[in-house]
C-alpha positions in Angstrom: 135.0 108.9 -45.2 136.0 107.5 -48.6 138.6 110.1 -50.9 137.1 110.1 -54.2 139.9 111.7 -56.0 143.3 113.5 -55.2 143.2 117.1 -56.9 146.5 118.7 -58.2 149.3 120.9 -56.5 150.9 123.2 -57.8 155.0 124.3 -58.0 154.7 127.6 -55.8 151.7 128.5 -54.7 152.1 129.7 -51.0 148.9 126.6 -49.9 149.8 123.8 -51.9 153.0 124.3 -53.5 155.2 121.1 -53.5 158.1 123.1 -54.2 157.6 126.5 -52.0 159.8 126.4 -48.5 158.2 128.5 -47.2 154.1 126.9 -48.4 151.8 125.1 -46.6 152.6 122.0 -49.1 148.7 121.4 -48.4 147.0 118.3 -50.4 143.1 118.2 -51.1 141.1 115.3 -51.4 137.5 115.5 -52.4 135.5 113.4 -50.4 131.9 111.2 -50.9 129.8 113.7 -49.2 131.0 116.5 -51.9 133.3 118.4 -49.7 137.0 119.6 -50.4 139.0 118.5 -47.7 142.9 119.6 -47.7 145.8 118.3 -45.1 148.5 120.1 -43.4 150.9 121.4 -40.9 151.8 124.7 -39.9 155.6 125.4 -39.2 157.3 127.9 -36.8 157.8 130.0 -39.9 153.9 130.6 -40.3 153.4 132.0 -37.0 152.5 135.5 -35.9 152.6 135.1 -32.4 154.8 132.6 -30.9 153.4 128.8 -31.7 150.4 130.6 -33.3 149.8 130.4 -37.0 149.4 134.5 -38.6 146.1 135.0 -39.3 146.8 135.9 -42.9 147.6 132.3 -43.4 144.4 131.2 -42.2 142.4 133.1 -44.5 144.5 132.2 -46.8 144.3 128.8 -46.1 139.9 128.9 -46.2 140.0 131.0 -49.4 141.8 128.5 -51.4 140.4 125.7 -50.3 137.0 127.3 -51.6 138.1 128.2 -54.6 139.3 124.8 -55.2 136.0 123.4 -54.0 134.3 124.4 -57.3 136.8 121.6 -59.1 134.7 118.8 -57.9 131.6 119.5 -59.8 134.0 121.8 -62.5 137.4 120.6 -62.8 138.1 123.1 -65.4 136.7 126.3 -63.3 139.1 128.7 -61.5 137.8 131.9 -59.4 138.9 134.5 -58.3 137.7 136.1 -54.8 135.8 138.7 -54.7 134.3 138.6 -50.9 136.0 136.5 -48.2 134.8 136.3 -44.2 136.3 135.5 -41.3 135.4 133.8 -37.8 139.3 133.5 -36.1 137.7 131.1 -32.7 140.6 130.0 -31.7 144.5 129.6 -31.5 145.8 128.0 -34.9 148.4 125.8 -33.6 152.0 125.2 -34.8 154.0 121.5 -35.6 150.9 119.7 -35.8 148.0 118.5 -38.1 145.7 120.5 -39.7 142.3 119.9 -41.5 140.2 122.0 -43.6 137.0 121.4 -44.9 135.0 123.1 -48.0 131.8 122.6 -49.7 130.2 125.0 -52.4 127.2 126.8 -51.0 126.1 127.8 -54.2 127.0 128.0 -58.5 125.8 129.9 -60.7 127.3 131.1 -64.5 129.3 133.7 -63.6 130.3 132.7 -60.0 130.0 130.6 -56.5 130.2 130.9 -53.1 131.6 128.5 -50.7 131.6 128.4 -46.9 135.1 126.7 -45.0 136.3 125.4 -41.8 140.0 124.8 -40.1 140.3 122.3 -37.4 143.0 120.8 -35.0 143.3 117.0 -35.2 140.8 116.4 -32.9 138.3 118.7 -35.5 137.7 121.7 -33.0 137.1 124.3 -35.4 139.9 127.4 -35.0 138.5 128.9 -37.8 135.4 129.7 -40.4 135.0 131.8 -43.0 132.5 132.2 -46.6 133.7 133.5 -49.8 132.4 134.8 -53.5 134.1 134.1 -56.3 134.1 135.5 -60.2 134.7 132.4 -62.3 137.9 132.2 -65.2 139.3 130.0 -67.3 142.9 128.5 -66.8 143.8 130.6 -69.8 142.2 133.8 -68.2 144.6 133.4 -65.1 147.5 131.4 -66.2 148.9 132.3 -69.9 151.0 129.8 -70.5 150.5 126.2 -72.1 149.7 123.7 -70.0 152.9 121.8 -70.3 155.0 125.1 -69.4 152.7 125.4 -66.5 153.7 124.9 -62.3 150.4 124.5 -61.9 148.0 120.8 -62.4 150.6 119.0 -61.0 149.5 115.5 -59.5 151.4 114.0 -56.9 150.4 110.5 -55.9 149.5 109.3 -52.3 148.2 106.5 -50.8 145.3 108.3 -48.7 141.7 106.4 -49.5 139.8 107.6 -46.2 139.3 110.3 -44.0 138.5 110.5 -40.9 135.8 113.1 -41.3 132.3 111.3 -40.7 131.2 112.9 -37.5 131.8 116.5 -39.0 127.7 118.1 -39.5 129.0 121.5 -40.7 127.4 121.7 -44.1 123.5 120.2 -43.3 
């Protein structure tokens, strides 16, 4: 499926910082069929268990890949969560590729909900989860200027497709 647009990254947030060791360093595409769709790999120091990512991380990883969902339709919209569930089916693994996908479920004024998958390379879903989210401005979460900012930070790639066309989660 066809990337319509790379979103930012951050400095040090723990999911898609591109300067945190110890992050996901996750990048999120959104994609033709208006879903969020981030990239990434687990390392030995996300585990829990041995070769098994903690389950912390996993929510983490769903809940900010919802939140971020919301930029494709409001690229200037941040939430904060207020609700987040979460379906662990299976083993995360470790040292390999990782997929979520995101679409928003529903927007309103004041907020939006989102529902979000995690999936081994061969898109077995390990994980689901919905979440609720107050919406803010930048300025509400993030006081400095934008130029003093870690955050919005775009870092090139050469992805244009996905390989994401036999995934029927969100119909």
């Amino acid at each position: 499926m066809k990337v319509l647009k790379k979103q930012t990254n951050s400095f040090m947030c723990f999911i898609c910082g591109i300067h945190n060791d110890s992050g996901l360093k996750t990048r999120f595409y959104e994609m033709e069929n208006h879903t969020l769709v981030g990239l990434m790999n687990g390392q030995q120091i996300h585990q829990s268990y041995p070769n098994r990512m903690h389950g912390g991380i996993i929510s983490a990883i769903i809940d900010e890949s919802i939140g971020r969902a919301i930029w494709i339709d409001e690229p200037d919209t941040w939430g904060v969560t207020m609700d987040l569930q979460m379906k662990y089916r299976k083993q995360v693994p470790l040292d390999e590729d990782l997929l979520v996908i995101t679409k928003i479920t529903k927007n309103t004024r004041r907020g939006f909900e989102g529902t979000g998958y995690l999936l081994d390379k061969d898109h077995k879903v390990l994980a689901e989860g919905t979440a609720r989210y107050i919406k803010l401005s930048l300025n509400d979460i993030d006081n400095h200027s934008h130029e003093e900012s870690d955050i919005n930070i775009l870092v090139e790639d050469d992805v244009t497709e996905i390989d994401i066309d036999d995934l029927n989660f969100f119909n």
